[in-house]
N, C-alpha and C positions, 0 to 999 in steps of 0.2 A: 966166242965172238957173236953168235947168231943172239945167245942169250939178252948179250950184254945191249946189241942194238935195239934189241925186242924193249929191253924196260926201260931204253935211252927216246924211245916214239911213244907206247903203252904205257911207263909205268912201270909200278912194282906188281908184279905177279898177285891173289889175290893169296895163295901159298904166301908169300913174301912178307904181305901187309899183316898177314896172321901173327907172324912169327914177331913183329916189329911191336905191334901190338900187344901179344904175350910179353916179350920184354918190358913192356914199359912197363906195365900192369906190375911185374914182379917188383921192379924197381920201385915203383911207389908202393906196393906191397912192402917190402924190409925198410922203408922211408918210416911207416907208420909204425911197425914193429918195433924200429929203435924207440921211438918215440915214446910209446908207451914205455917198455922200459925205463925209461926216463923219468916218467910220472912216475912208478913205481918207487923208485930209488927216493925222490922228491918227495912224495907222500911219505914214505918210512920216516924221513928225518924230521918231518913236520909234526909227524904223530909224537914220536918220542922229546922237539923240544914242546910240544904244547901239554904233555905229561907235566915237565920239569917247570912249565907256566903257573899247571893249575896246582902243582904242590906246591909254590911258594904264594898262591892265592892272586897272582895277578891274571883277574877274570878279565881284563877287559885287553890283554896281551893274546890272551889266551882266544877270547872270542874271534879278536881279527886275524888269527893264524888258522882255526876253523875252516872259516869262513873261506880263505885259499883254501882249505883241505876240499869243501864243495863244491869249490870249482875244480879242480883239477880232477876228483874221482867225475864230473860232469863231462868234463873233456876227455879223459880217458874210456866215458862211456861213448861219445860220439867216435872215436876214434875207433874204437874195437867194434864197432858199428860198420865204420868203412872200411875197415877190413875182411869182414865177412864180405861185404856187398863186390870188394875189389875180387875176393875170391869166387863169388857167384858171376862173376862177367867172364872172368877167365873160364870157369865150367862150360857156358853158352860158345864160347872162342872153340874151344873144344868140340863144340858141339858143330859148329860153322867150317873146320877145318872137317871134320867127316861129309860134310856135305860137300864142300868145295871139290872133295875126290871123285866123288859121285855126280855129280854135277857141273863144276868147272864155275859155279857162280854162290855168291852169298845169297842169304835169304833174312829177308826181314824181320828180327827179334823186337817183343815187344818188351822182353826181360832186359835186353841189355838197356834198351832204352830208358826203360826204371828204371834200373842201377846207377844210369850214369845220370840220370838226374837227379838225383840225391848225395851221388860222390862230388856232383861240383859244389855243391853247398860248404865243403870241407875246404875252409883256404890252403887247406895244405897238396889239395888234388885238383882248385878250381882249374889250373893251368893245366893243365896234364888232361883231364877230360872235357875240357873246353875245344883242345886241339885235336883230340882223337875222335868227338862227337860231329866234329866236320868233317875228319875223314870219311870217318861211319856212313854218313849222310850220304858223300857225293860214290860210296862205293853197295849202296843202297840197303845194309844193315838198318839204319834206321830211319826214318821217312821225313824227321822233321828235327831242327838245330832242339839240343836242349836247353834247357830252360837253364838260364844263367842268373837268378835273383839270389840272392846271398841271405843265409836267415837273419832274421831279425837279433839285435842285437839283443843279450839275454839280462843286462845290467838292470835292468826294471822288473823284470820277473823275479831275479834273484833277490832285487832288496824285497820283493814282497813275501816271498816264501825261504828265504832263507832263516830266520832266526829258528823256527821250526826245526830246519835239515840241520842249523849249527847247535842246536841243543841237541839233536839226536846224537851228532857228533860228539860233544861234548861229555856227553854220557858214556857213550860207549869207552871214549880214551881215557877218562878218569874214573874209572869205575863206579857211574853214579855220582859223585864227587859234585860234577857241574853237569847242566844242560838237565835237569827233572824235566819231566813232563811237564809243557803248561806252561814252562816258565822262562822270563826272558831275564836270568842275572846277572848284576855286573859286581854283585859280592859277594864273598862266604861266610856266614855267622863266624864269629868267634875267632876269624882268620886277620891276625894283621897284614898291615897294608906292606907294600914291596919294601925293601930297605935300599940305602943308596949304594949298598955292595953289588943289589941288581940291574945294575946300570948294562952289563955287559950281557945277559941273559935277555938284556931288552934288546939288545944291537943286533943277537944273533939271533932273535926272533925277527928285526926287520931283513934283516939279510936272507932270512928262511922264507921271508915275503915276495920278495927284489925276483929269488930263484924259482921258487912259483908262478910269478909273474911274467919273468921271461923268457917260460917253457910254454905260457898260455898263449903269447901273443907271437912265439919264437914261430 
């Protein structure tokens, strides 16, 4: 009872807020984990129709399935990014729960406060440490609101350097086949052009798009 009135005037204990905290962390933790997975399963199926692309010579089916292939290994590199960094906040938690024994109060990390200005950048965590970077604040972990600016969209970057990334791609899935060095092709010597029986390898290359597309945006 004595408890219960204590964090019904005070609040949650700073033990309490810890533990709340760890929770959430994990949760978005396994949020991202599926995720990736995700991309994984998605990239397999993209690699092997953009194989069955460039053997039947349709380079330019083939380019814009790529093309999602760059994006998704980009996203899945941001992502396993935030998950490292979800896991470096939780260490610091760790670290703050032994002092809170010792001490009875939090101390102000300059680590967590990186981390969690870089996890908000992640739409997938903006929410999540948006609301935990307040708590942080008013329970004086970190001294000043993070920084909530979302990064720049990457749609302009990528049309400038991606033919590059989708030729490397391109190389590497069709063993040299397509994507050389150096070069931006949308044909193959000697290779005729699609036939109208590939009507169906074109659908389930746009459908291979559509799923790509909304796991990026998901």
């Amino acid at each position: 009872m004595f408890k219960a009135v204590n964090r019904y005037i005070y609040g949650p204990t700073p033990e309490e807020r810890l533990q709340e905290w760890q929770r959430r962390l994990r949760t978005e933790q396994r949020g991202l984990e599926k995720e990736i997975r995700q991309l994984d399963v998605a990239t397999t199926k993209a690699r092997q129709q953009l194989k069955q692309l460039a053997n039947k010579g349709d380079i330019k089916s083939a380019r814009l399935l790529a093309r999602e292939v760059v994006r998704t290994q980009r996203q899945k590199q941001r992502l396993t990014v935030g998950k490292a960094r979800l896991g470096s906040v939780q260490m610091q938690m760790q670290h703050q729960a032994a002092l809170v024994k010792v001490t009875g109060t939090f101390q102000k990390s300059t680590e967590i406060m990186k981390a969690s200005n870089e996890l908000i950048k992640l739409p997938q965590l903006s929410a999540t440490m948006r609301e935990m970077s307040a708590e942080m604040m008013k329970s004086g972990i970190i001294s000043e609101m993070i920084d909530d600016t979302l990064e720049v969209d990457e749609d302009s970057e990528l049309e400038e350097e991606a033919d590059e990334e989708v030729d490397k791609v391109l190389y590497e899935l069709t063993d040299g086949k397509l994507g050389q060095a150096g070069t931006v092709q949308d044909t193959l010597p000697a290779q005729a052009a699609p036939q109208e029986e590939d009507v169906n390898t074109e659908a389930e290359m746009q459908r291979m798009q559509r799923e790509l597309q909304d796991l990026l945006t998901g």
